[in-house]
PyMOL Python script that loads the backbone (N, CA, C, O; Angstrom):
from pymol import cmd

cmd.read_pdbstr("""\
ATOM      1  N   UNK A   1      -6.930 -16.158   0.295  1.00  0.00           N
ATOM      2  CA  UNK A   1      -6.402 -15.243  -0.703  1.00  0.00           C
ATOM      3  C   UNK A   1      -4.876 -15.332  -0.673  1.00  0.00           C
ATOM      4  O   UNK A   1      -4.296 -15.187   0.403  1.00  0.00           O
ATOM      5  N   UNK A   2      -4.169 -15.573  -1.846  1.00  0.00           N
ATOM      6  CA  UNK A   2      -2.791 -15.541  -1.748  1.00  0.00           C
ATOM      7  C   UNK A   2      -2.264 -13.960  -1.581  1.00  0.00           C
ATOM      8  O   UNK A   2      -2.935 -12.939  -1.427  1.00  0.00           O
ATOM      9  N   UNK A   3      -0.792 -14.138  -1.670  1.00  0.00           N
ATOM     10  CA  UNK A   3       0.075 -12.966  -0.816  1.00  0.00           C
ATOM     11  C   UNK A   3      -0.106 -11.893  -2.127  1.00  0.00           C
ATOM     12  O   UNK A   3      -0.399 -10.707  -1.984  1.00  0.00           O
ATOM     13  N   UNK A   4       0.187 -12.718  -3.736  1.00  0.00           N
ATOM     14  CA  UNK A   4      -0.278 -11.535  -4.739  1.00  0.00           C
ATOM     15  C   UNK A   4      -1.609 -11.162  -4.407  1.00  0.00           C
ATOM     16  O   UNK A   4      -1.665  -9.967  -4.118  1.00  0.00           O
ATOM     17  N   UNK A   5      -2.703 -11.753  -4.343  1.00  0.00           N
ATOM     18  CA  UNK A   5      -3.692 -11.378  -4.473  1.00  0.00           C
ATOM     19  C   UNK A   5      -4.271 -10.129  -3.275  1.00  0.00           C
ATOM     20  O   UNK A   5      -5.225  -9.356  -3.363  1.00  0.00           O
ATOM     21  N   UNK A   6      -3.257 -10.319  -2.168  1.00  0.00           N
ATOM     22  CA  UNK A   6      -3.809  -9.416  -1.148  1.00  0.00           C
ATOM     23  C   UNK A   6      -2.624  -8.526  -1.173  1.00  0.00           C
ATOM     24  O   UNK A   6      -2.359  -7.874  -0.163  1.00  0.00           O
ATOM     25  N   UNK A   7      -1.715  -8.418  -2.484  1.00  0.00           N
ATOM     26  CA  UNK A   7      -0.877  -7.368  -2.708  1.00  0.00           C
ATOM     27  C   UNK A   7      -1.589  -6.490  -4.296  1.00  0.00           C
ATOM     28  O   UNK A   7      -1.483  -5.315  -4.646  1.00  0.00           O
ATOM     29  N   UNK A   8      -2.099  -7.334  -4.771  1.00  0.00           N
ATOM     30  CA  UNK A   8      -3.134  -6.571  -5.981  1.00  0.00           C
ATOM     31  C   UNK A   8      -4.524  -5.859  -5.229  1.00  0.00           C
ATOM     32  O   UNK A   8      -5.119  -5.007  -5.889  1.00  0.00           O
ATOM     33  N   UNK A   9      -4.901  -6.114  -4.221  1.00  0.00           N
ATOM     34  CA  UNK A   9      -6.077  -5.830  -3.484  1.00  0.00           C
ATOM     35  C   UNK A   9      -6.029  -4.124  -2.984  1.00  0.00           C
ATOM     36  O   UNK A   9      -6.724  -3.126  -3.178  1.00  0.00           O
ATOM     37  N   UNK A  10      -4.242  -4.606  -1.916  1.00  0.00           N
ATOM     38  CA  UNK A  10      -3.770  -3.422  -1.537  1.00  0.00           C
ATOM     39  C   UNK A  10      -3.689  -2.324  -2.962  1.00  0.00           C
ATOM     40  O   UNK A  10      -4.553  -1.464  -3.130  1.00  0.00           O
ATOM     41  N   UNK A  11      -3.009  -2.434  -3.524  1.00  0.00           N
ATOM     42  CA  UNK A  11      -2.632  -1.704  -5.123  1.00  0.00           C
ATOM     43  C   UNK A  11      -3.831  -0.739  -5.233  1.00  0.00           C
ATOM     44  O   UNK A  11      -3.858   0.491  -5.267  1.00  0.00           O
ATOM     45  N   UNK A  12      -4.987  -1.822  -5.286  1.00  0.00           N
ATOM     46  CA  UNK A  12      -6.136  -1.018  -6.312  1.00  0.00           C
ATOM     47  C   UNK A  12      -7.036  -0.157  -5.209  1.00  0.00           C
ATOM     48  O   UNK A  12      -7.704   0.761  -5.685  1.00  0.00           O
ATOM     49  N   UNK A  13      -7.111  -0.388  -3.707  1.00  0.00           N
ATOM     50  CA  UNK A  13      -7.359   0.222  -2.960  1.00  0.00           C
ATOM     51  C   UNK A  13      -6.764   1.642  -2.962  1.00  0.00           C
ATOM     52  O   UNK A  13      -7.488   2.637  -2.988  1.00  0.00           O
ATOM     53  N   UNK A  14      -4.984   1.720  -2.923  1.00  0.00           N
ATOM     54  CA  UNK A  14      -4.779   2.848  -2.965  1.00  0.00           C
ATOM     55  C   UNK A  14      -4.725   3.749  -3.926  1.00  0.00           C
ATOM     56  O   UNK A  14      -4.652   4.974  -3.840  1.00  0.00           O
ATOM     57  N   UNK A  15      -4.770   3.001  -4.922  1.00  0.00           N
ATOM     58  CA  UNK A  15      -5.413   3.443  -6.161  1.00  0.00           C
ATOM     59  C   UNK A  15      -6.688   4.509  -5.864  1.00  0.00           C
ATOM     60  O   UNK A  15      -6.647   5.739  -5.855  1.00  0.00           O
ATOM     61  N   UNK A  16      -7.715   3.707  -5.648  1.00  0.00           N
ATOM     62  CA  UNK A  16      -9.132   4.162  -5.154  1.00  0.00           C
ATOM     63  C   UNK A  16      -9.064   5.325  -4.517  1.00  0.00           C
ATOM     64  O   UNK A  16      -9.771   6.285  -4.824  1.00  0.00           O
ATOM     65  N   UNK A  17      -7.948   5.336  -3.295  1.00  0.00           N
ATOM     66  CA  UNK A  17      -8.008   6.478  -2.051  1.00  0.00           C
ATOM     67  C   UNK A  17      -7.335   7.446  -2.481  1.00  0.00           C
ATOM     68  O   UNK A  17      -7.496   8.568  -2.000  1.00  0.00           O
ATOM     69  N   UNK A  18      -6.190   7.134  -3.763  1.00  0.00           N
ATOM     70  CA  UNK A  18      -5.942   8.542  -4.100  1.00  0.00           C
ATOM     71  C   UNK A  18      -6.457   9.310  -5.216  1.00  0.00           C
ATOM     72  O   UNK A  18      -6.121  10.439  -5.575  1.00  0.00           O
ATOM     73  N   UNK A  19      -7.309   8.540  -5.701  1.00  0.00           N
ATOM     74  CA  UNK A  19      -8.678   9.249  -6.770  1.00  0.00           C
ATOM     75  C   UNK A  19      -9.546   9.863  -6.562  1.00  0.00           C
ATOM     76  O   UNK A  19     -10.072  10.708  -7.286  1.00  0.00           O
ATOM     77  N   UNK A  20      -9.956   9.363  -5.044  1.00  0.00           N
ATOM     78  CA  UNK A  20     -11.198   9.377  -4.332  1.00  0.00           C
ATOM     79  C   UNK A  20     -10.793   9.190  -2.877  1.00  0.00           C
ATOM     80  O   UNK A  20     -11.005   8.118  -2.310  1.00  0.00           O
ATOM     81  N   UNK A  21     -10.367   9.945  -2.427  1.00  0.00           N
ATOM     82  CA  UNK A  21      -9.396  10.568  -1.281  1.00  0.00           C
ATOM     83  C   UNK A  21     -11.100  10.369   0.138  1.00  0.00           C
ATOM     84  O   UNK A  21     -10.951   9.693   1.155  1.00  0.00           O
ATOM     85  N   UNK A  22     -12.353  11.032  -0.149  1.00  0.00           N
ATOM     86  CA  UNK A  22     -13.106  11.088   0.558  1.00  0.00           C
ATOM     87  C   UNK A  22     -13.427   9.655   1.125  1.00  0.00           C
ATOM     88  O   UNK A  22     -13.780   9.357   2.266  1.00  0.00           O
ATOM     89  N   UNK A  23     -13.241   8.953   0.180  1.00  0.00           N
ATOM     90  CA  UNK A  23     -13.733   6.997   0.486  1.00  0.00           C
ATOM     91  C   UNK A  23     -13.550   6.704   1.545  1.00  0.00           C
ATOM     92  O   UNK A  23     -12.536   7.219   2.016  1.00  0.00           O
ATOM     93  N   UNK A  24     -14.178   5.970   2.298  1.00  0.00           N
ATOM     94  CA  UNK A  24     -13.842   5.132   3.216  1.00  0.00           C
ATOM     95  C   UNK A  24     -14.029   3.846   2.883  1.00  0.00           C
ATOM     96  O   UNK A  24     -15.056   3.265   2.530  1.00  0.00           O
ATOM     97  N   UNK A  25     -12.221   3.210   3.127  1.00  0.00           N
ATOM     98  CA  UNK A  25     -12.183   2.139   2.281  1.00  0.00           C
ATOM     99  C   UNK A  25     -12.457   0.689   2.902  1.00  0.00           C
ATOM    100  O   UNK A  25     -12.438  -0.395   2.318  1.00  0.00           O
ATOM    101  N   UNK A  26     -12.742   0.999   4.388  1.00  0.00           N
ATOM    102  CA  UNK A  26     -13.223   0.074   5.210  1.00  0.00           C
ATOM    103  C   UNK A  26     -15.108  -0.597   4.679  1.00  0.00           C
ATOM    104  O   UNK A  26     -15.630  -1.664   5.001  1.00  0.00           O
ATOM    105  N   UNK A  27     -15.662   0.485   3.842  1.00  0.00           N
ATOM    106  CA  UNK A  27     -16.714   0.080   3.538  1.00  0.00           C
ATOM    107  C   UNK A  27     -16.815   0.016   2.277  1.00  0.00           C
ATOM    108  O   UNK A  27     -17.670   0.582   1.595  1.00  0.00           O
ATOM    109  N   UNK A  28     -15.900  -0.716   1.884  1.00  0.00           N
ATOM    110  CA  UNK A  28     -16.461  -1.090   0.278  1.00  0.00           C
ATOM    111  C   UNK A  28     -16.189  -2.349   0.273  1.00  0.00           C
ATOM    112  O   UNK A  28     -15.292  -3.025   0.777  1.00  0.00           O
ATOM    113  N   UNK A  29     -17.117  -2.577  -0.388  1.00  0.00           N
ATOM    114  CA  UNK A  29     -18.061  -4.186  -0.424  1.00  0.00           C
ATOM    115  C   UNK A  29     -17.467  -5.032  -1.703  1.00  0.00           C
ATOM    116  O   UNK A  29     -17.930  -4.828  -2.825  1.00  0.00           O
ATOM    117  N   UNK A  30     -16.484  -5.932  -1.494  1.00  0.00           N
ATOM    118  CA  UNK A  30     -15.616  -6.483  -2.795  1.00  0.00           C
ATOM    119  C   UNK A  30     -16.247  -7.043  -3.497  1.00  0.00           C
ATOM    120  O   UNK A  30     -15.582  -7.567  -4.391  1.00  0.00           O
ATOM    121  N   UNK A  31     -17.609  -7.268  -3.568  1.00  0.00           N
ATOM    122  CA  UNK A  31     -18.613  -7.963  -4.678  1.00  0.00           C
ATOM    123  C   UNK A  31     -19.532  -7.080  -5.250  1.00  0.00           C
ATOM    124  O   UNK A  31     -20.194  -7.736  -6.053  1.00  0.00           O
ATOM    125  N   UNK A  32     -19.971  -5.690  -5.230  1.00  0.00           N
ATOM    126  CA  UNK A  32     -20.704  -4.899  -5.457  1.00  0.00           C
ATOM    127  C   UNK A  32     -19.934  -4.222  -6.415  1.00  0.00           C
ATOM    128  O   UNK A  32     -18.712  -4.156  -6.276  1.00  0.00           O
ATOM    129  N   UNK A  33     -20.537  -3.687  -7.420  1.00  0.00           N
ATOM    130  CA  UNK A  33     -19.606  -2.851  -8.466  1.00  0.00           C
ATOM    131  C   UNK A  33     -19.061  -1.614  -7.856  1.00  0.00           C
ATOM    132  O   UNK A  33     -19.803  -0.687  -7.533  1.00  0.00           O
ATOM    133  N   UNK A  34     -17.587  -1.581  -7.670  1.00  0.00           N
ATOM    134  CA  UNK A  34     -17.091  -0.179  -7.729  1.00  0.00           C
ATOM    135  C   UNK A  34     -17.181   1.202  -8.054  1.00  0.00           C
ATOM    136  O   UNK A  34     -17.242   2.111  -7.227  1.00  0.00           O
ATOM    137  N   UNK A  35     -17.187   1.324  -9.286  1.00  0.00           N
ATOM    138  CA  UNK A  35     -17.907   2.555  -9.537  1.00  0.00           C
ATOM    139  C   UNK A  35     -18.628   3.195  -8.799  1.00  0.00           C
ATOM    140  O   UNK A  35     -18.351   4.282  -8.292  1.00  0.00           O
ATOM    141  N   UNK A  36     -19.852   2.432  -8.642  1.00  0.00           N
ATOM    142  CA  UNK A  36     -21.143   3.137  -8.309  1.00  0.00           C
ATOM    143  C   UNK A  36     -20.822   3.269  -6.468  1.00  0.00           C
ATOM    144  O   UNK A  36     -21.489   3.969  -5.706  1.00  0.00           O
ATOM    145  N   UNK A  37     -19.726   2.462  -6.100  1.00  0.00           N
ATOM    146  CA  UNK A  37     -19.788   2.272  -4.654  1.00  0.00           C
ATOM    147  C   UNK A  37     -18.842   3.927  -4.148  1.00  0.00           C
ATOM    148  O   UNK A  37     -18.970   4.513  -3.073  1.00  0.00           O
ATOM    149  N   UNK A  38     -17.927   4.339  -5.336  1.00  0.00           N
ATOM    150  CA  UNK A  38     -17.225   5.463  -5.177  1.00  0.00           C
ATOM    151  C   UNK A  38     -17.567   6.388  -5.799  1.00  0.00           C
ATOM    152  O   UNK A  38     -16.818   7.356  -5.931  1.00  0.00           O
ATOM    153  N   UNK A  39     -18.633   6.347  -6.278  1.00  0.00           N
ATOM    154  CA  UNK A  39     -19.443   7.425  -7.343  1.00  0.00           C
ATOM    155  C   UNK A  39     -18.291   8.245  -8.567  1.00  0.00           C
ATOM    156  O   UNK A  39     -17.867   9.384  -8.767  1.00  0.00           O
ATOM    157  N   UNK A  40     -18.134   6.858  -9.183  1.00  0.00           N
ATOM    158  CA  UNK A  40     -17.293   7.737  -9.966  1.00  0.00           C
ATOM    159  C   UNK A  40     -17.799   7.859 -11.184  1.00  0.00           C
ATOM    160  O   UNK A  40     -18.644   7.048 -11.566  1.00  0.00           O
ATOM    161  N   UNK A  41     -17.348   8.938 -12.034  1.00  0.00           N
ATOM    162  CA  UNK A  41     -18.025   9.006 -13.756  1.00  0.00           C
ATOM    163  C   UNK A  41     -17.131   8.276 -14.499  1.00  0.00           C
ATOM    164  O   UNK A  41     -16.200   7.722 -13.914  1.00  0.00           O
ATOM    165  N   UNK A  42     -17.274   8.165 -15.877  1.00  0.00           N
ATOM    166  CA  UNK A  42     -16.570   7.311 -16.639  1.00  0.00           C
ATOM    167  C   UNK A  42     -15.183   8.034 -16.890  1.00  0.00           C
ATOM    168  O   UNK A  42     -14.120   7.546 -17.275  1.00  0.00           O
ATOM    169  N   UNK A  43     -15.447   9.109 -16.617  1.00  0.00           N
ATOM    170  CA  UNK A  43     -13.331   9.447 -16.700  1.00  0.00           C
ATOM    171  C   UNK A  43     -13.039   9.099 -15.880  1.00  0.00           C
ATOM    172  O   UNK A  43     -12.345   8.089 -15.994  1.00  0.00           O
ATOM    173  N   UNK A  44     -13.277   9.559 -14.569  1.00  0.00           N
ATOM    174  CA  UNK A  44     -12.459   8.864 -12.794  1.00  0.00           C
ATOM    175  C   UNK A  44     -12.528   7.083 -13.093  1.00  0.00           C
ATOM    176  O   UNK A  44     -11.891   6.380 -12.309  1.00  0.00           O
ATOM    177  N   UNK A  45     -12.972   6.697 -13.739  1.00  0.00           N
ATOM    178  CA  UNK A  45     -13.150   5.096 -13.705  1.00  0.00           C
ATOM    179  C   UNK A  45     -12.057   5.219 -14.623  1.00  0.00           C
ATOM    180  O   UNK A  45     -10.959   4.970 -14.124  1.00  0.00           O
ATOM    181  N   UNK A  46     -12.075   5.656 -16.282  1.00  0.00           N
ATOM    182  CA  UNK A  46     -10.745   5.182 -16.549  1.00  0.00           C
ATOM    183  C   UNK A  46      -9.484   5.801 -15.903  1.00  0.00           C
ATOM    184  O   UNK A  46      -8.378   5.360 -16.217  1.00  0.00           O
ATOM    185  N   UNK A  47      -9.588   6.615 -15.182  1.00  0.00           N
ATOM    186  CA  UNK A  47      -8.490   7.165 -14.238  1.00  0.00           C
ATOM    187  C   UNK A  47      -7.835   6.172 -13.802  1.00  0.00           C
ATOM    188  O   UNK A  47      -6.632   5.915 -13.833  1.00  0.00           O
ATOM    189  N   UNK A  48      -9.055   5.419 -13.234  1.00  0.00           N
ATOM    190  CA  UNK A  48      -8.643   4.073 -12.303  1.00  0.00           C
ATOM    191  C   UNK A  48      -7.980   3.049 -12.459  1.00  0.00           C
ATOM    192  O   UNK A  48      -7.174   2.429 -11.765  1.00  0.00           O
ATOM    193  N   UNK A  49      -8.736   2.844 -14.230  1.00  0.00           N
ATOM    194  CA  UNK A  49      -8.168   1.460 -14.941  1.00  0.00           C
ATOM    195  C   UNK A  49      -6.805   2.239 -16.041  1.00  0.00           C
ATOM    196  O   UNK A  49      -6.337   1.471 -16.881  1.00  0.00           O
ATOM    197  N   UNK A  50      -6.240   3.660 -16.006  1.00  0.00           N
ATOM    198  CA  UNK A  50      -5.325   3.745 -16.321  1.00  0.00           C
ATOM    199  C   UNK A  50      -4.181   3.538 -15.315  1.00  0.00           C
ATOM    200  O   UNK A  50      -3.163   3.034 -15.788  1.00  0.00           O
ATOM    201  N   UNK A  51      -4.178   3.862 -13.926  1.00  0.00           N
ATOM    202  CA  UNK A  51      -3.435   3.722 -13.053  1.00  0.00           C
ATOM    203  C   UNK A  51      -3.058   2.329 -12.874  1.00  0.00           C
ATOM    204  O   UNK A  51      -1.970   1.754 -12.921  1.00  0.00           O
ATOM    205  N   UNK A  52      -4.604   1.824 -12.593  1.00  0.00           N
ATOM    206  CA  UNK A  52      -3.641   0.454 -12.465  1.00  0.00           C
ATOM    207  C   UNK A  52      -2.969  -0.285 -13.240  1.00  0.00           C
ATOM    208  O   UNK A  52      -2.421  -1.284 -12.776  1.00  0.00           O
ATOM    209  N   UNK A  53      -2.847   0.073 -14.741  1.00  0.00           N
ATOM    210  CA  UNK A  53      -2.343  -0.290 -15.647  1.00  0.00           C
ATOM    211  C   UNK A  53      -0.548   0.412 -15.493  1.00  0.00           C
ATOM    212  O   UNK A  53       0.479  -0.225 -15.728  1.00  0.00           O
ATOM    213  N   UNK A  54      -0.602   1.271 -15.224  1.00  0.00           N
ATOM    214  CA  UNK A  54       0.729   2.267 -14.875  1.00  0.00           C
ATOM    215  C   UNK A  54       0.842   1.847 -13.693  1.00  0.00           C
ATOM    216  O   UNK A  54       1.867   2.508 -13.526  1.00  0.00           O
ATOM    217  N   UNK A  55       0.681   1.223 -12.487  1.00  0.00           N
ATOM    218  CA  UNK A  55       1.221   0.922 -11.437  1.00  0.00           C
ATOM    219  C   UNK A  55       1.457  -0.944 -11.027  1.00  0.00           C
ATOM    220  O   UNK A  55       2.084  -1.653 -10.240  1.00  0.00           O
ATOM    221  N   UNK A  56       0.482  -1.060 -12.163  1.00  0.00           N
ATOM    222  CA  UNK A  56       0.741  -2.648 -11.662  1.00  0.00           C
ATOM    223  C   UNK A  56       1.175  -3.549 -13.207  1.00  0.00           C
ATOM    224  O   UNK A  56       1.185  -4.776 -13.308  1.00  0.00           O
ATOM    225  N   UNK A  57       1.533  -2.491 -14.385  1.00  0.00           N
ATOM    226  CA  UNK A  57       2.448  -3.355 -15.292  1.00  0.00           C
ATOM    227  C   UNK A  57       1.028  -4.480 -16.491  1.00  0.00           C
ATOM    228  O   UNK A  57       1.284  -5.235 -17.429  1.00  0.00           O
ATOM    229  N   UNK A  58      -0.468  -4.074 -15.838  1.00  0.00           N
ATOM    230  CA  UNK A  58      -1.322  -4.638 -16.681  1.00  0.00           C
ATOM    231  C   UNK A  58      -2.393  -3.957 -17.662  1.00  0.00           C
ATOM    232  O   UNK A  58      -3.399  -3.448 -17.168  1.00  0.00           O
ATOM    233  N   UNK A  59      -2.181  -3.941 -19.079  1.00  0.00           N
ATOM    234  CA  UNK A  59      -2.964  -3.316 -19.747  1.00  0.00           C
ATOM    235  C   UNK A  59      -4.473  -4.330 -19.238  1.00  0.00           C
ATOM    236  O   UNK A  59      -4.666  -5.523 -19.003  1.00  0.00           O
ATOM    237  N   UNK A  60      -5.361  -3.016 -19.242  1.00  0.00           N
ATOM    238  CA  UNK A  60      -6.735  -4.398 -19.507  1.00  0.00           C
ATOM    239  C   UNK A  60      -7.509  -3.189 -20.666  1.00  0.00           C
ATOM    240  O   UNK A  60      -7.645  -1.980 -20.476  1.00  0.00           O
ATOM    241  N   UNK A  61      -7.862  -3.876 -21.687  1.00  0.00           N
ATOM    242  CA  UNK A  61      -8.110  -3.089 -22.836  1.00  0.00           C
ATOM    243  C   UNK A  61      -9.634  -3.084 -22.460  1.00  0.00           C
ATOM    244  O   UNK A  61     -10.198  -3.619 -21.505  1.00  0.00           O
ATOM    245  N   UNK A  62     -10.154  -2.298 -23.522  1.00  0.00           N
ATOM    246  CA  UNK A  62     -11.855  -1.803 -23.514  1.00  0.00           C
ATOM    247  C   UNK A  62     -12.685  -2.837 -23.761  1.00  0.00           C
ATOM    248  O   UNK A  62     -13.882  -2.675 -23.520  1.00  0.00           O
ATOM    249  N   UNK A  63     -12.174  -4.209 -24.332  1.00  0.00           N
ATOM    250  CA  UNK A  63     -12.969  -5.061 -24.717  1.00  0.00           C
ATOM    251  C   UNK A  63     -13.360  -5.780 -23.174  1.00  0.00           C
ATOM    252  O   UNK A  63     -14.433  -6.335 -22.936  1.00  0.00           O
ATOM    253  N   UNK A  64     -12.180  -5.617 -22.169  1.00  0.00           N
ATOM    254  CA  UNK A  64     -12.288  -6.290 -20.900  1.00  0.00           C
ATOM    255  C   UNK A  64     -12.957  -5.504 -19.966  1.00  0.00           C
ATOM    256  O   UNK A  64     -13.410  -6.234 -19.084  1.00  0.00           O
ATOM    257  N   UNK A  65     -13.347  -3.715 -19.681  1.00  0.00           N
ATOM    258  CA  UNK A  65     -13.582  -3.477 -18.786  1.00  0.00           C
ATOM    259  C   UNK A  65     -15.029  -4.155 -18.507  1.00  0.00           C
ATOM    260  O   UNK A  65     -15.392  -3.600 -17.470  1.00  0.00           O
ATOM    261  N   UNK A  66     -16.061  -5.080 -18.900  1.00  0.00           N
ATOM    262  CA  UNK A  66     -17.156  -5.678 -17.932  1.00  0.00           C
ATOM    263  C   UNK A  66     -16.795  -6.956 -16.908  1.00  0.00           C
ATOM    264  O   UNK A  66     -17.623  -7.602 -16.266  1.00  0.00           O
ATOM    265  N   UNK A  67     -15.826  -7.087 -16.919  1.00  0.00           N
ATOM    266  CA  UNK A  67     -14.577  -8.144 -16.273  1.00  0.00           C
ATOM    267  C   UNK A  67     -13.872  -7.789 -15.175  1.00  0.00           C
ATOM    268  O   UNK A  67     -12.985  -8.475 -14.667  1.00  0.00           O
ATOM    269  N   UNK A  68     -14.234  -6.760 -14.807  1.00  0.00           N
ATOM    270  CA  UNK A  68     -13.278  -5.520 -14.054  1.00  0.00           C
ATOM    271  C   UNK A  68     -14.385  -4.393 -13.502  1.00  0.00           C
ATOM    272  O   UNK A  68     -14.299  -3.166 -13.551  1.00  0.00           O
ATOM    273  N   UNK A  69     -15.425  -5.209 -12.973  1.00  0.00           N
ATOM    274  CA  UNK A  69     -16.624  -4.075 -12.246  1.00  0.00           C
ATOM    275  C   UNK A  69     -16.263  -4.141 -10.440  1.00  0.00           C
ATOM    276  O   UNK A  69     -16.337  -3.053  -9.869  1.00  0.00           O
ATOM    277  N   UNK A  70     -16.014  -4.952  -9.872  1.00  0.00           N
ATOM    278  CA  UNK A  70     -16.279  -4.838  -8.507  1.00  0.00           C
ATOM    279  C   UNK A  70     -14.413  -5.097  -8.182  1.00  0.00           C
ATOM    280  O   UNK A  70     -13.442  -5.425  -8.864  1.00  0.00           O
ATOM    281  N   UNK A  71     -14.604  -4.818  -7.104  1.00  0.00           N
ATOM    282  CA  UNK A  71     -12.632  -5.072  -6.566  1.00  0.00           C
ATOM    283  C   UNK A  71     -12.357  -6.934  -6.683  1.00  0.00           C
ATOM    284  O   UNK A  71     -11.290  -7.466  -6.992  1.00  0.00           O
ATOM    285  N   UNK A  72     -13.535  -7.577  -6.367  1.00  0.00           N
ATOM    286  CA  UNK A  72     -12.628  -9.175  -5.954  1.00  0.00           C
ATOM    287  C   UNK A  72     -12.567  -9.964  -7.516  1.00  0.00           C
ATOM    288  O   UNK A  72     -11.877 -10.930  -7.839  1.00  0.00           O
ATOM    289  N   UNK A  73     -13.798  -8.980  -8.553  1.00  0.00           N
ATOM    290  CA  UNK A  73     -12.694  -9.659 -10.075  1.00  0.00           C
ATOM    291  C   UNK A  73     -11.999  -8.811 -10.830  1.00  0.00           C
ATOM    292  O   UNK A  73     -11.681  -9.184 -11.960  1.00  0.00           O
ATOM    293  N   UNK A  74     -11.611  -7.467 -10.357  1.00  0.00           N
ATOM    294  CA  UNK A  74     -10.225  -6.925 -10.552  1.00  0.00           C
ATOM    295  C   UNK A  74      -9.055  -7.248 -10.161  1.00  0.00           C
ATOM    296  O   UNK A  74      -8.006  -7.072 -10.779  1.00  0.00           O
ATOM    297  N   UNK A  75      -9.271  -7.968  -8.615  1.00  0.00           N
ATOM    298  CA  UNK A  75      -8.207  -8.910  -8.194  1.00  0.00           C
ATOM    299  C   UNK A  75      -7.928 -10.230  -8.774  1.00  0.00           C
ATOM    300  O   UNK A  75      -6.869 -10.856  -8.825  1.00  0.00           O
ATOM    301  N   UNK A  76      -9.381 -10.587  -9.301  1.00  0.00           N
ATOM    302  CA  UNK A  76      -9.187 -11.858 -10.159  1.00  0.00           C
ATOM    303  C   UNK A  76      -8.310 -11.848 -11.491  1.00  0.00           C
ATOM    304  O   UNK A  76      -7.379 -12.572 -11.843  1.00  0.00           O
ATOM    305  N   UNK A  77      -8.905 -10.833 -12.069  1.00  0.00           N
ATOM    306  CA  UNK A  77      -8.196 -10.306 -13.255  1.00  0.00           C
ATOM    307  C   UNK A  77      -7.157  -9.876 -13.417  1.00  0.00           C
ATOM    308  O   UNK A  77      -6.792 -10.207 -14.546  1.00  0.00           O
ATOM    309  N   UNK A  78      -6.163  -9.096 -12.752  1.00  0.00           N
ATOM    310  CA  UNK A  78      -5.170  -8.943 -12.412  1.00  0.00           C
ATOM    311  C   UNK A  78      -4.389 -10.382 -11.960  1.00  0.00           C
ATOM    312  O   UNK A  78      -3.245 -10.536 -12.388  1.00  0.00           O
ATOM    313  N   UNK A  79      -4.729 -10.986 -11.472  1.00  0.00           N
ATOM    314  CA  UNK A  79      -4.099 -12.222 -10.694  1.00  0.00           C
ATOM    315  C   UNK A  79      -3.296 -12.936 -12.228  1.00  0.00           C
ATOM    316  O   UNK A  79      -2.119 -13.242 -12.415  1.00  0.00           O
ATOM    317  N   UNK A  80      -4.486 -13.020 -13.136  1.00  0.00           N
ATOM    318  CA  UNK A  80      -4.280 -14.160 -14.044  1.00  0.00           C
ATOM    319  C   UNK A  80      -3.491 -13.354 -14.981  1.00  0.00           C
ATOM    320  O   UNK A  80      -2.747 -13.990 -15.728  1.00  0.00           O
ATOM    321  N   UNK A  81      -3.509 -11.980 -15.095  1.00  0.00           N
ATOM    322  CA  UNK A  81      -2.103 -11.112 -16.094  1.00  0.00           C
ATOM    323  C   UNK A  81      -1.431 -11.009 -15.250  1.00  0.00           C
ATOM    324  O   UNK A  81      -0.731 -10.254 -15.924  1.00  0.00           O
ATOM    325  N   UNK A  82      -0.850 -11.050 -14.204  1.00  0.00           N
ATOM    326  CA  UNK A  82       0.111 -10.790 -13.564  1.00  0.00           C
ATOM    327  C   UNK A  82       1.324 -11.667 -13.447  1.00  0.00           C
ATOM    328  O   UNK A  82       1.068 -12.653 -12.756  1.00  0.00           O
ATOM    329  N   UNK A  83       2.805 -11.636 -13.978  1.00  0.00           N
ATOM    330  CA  UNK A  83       3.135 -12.898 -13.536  1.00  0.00           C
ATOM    331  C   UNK A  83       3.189 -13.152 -12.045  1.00  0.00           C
ATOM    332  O   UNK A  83       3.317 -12.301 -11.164  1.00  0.00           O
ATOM    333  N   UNK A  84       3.044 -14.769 -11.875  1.00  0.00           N
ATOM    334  CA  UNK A  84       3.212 -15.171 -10.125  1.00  0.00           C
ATOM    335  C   UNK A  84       4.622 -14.617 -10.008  1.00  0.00           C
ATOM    336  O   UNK A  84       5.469 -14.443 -10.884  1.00  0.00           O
ATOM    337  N   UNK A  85       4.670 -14.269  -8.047  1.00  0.00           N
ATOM    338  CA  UNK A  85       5.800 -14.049  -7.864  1.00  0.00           C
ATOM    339  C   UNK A  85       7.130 -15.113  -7.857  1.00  0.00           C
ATOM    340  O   UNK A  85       7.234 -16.157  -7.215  1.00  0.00           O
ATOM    341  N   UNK A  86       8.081 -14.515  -8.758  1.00  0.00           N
ATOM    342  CA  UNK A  86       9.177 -15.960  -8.445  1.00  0.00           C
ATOM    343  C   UNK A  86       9.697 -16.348  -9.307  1.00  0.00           C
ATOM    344  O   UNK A  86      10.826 -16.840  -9.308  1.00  0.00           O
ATOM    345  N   UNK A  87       8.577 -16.123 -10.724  1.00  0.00           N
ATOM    346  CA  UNK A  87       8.454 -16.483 -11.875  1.00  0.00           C
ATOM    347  C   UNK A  87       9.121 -15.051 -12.826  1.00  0.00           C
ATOM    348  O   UNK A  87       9.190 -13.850 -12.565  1.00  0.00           O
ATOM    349  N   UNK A  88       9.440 -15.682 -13.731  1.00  0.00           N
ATOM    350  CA  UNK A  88      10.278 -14.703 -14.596  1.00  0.00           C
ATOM    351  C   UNK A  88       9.626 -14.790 -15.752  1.00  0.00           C
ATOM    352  O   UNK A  88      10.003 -14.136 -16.724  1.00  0.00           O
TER     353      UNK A  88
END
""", "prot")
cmd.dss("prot")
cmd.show_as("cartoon", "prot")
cmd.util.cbc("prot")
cmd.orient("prot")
C-alpha cells in the first residue's frame, strides 16, 4: 500500500471513529461492506461520504456511492481522485 493510500485509509478511519465513536476500529474487515460493519443508516453513511468529501478535497457523487461500499475501494477510489503527492 502506498504512503497516500495508508494516509487515505487513516482519513476515513477517523472519519468512522468520530461518527461512530463506539467502533472498534481494530475489527473492521477492509473487504466487507462498511456500513453494515458500523451499523450505520443511510444518513450516518452520507455523514460519512460528506466528510470525506470535506476533509479529503473529493466529491464522490450519488451515481458513485456502489464504488465506495467497503474501506479498501474507498481507498481505491479516493486514490484515483486524489492528486498523487508532489504533483500539482
Amino acid at each position: 500500500m502506498s504512503q497516500q493510500q495508508e494516509h487515505i485509509r487513516a482519513e476515513v478511519l477517523a472519519i468512522v471513529k468520530r461518527l461512530a465513536p463506539e467502533i472498534d476500529l481494530a475489527k473492521i474487515i477492509a473487504d466487507k461492506p462498511l456500513r453494515t460493519q458500523i451499523d450505520l443508516d443511510s444518513m450516518d453513511w452520507l455523514n460519512v461520504l460528506a466528510t470525506i468529501h470535506e476533509k479529503l478535497g473529493v466529491d464522490i457523487p450519488e451515481t458513485d456511492y456502489g464504488k465506495v461500499q467497503t474501506l479498501d475501494s474507498i481507498v481505491i477510489y479516493l486514490t484515483g481522485k486524489m492528486p498523487a503527492a508532489g504533483q500539482e
